[in-house]
C-alpha positions in Angstrom: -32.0 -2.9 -9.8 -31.4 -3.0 -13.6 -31.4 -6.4 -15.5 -28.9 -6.5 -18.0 -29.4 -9.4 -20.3 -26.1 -10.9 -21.8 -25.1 -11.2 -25.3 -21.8 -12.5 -26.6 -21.0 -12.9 -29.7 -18.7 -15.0 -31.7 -18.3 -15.5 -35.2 -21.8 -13.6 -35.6 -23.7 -16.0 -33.4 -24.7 -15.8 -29.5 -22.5 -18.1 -27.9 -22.2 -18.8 -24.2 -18.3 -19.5 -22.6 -18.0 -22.0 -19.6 -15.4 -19.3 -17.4 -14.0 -17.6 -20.7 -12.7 -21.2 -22.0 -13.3 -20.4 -26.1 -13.4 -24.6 -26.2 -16.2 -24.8 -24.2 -19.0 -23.2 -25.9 -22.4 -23.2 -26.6 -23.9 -21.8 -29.9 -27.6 -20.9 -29.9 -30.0 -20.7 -33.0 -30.8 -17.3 -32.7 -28.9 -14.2 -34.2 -27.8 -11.2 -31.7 -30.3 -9.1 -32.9 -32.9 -11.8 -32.9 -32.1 -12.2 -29.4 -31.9 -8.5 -28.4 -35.5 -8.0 -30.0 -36.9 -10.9 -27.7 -35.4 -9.1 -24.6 -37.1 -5.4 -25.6 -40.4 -7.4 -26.0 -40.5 -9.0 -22.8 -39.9 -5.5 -21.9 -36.3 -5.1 -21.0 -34.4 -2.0 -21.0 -30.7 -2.6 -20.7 -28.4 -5.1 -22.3 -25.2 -6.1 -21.8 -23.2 -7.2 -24.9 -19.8 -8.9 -25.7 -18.0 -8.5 -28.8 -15.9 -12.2 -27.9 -14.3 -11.7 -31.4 -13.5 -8.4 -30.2 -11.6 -9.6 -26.9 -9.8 -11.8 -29.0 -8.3 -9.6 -31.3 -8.5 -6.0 -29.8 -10.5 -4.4 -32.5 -14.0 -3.8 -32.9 -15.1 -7.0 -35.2 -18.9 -6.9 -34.1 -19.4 -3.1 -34.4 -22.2 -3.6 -37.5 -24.4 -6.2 -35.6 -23.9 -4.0 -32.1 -24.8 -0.5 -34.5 -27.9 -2.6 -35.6 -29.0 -3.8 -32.3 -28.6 0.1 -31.0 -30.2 1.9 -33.7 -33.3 -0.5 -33.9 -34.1 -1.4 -30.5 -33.5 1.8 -28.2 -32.4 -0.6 -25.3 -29.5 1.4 -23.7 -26.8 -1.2 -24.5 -23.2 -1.2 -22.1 -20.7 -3.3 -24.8 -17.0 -4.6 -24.2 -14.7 -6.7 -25.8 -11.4 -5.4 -27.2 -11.8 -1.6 -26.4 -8.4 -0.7 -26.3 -8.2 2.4 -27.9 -9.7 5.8 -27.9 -11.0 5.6 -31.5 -12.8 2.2 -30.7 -14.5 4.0 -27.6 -15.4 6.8 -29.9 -17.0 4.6 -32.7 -19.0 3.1 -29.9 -20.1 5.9 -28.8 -20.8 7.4 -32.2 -23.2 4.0 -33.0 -25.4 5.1 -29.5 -24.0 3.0 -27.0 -25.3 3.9 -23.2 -21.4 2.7 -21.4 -18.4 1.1 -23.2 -16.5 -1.4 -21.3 -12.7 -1.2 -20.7 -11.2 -4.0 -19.3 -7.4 -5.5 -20.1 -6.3 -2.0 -21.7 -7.5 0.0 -18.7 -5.7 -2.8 -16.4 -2.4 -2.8 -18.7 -2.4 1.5 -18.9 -4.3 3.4 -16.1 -3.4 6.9 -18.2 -5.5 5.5 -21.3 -8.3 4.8 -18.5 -8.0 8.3 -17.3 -7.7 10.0 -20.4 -11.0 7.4 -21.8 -12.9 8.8 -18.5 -11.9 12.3 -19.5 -12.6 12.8 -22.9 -16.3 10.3 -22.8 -17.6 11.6 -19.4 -20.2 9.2 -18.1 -19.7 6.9 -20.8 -16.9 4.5 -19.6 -17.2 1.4 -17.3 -14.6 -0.4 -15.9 -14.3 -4.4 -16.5 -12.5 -6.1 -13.5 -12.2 -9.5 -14.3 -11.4 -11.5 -11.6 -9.5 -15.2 -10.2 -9.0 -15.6 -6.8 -8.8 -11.8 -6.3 -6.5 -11.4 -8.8 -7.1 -9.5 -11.8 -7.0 -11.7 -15.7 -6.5 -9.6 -18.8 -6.8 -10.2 -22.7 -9.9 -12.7 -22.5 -9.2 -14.2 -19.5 -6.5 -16.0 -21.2 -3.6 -13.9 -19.1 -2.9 -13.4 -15.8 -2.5 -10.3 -14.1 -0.3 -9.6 -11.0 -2.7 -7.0 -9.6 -5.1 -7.7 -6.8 -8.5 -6.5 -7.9 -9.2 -4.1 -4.6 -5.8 -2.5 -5.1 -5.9 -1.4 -8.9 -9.3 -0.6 -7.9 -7.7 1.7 -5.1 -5.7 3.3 -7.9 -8.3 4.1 -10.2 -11.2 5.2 -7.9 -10.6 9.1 -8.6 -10.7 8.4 -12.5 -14.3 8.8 -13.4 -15.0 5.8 -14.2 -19.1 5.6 -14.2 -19.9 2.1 -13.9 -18.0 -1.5 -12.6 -18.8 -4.4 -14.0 -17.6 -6.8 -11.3 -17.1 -10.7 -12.7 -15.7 -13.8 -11.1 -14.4 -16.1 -13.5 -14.3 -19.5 -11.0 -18.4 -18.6 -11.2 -19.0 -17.4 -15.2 -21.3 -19.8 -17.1 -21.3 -22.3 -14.0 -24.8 -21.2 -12.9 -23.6 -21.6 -9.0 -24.6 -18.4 -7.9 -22.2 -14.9 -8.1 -19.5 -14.0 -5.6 -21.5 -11.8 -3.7 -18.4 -11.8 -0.6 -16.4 -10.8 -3.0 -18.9 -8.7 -4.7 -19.5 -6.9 -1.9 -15.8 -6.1 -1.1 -15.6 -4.0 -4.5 -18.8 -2.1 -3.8 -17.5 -0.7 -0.8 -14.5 1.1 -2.2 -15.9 1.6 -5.1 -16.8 5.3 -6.1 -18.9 4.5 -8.8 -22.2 2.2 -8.5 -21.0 -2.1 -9.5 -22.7 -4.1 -11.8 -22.8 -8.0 -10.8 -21.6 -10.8 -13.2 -20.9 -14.5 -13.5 -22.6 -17.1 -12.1 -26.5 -15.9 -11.6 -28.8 -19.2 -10.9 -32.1 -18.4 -10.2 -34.4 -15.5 -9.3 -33.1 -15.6 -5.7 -29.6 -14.3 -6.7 -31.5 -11.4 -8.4 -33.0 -11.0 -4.5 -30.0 -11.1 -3.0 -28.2 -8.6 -5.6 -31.4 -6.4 -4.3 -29.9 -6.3 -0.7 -26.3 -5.6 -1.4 -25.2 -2.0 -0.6 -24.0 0.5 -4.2 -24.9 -1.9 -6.5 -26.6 -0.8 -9.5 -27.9 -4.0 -11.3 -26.9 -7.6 -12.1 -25.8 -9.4 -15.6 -27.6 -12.5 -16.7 -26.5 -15.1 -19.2 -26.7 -19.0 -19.5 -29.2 -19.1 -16.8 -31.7 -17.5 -19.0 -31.0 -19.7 -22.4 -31.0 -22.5 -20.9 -34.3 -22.1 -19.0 -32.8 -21.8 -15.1 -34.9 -18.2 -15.1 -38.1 -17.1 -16.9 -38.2 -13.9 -18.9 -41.4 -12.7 -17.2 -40.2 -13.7 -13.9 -37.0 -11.9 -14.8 -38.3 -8.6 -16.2 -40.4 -7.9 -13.0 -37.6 -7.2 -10.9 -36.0 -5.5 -13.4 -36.4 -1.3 -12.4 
């Protein structure tokens, strides 16, 4: 099971979002790269990171602080956040980024999906965002019409190398993931699922642990604010 560690970042600060809402934020004291150095000391190996400017806008505002964080830490780093086209991806990739995340442009255009997947094998990961079953887009802020299981359906053949499955109802509300629904993507899925929103305590890492083609588990506001210790943490990270 592989920790991934959250950072988003806004306005050049880690900040924490209560289910996407941009009004309802926390700001911590710490710089990204301040914060990604604490997690490669306590021993951490992956990290996932938001460019929250990034989803805002569509372009890659945070690429400089993310290049920084790759090149001096060696943590292998999975980033989203306004990937929406093929020369973001490759700038990405070009900085040393282990998976770039596609989300609303991959939702919006399955062909740029499949032509991402194509021409970065093993480097793309999907971001299925997700309301009541229903996919959102664009930083949560829109509404999709597409269940999640059946654009999921659609895609499965793409390549796609990782899922990063999130529900919003549970992001930043510390009330445990959606493992139900969770679960329900891993099975179709052809490609191992990353958990997000909503991790508590160290028993929703156990429970992660159980669950069938899952390949590790996002933490964010649970470790800032105290709910989980590091050292805890990093132990049942493999």
């Amino acid at each position: 099971m592989k920790i991934f560690p959250a950072i988003d970042i806004k306005d050049k600060k880690c900040v924490r979002l209560v289910k996407g809402n941009f009004n309802n934020k926390t700001e911590y004291e710490m710089s990204p790269v301040e914060q990604a150095s604490k997690y490669k000391d306590r021993g951490f190996k992956n990290l996932h990171i938001v460019d929250l400017d990034g989803a805002l806008i569509g372009e890659t505002v945070n690429l400089d602080i993310i290049k920084d964080i790759i090149s001096k830490l060696d943590l292998k780093v999975e980033v989203g956040g306004g990937i929406r086209n093929l020369e973001s991806i490759q700038k990405y990739s070009d900085a040393g980024a282990d998976k770039i995340i596609l989300g609303s442009a991959a939702i919006k255009d399955k062909k740029f999906l499949k032509e991402a997947c194509e021409k970065f094998p093993k480097k793309i990961a999907l971001g299925l965002d997700a309301k009541n079953g229903y996919l959102s887009l664009s930083g949560w802020k829109e509404n999709s019409n597409q269940l999640t299981l059946n654009y999921l359906k659609e895609v499965n053949d793409y390549g796609v190398s990782r899922l990063i499955y999130t529900d919003i109802n549970r992001d930043g509300m510390k009330q445990s993931p959606n493992f139900e629904e969770t679960s329900k993507v891993a099975d179709i899925s052809n490609c191992p699922v990353i958990i997000s929103g909503g991790v508590s305590s160290i028993n929703d890492i156990k429970k992660a642990k159980s669950l069938k083609n899952i390949e590790g588990i996002i933490v964010g506001k649970a470790i800032y604010d105290g709910d989980i210790k590091l050292e805890e943490l990093v132990k049942e990270d493999a």
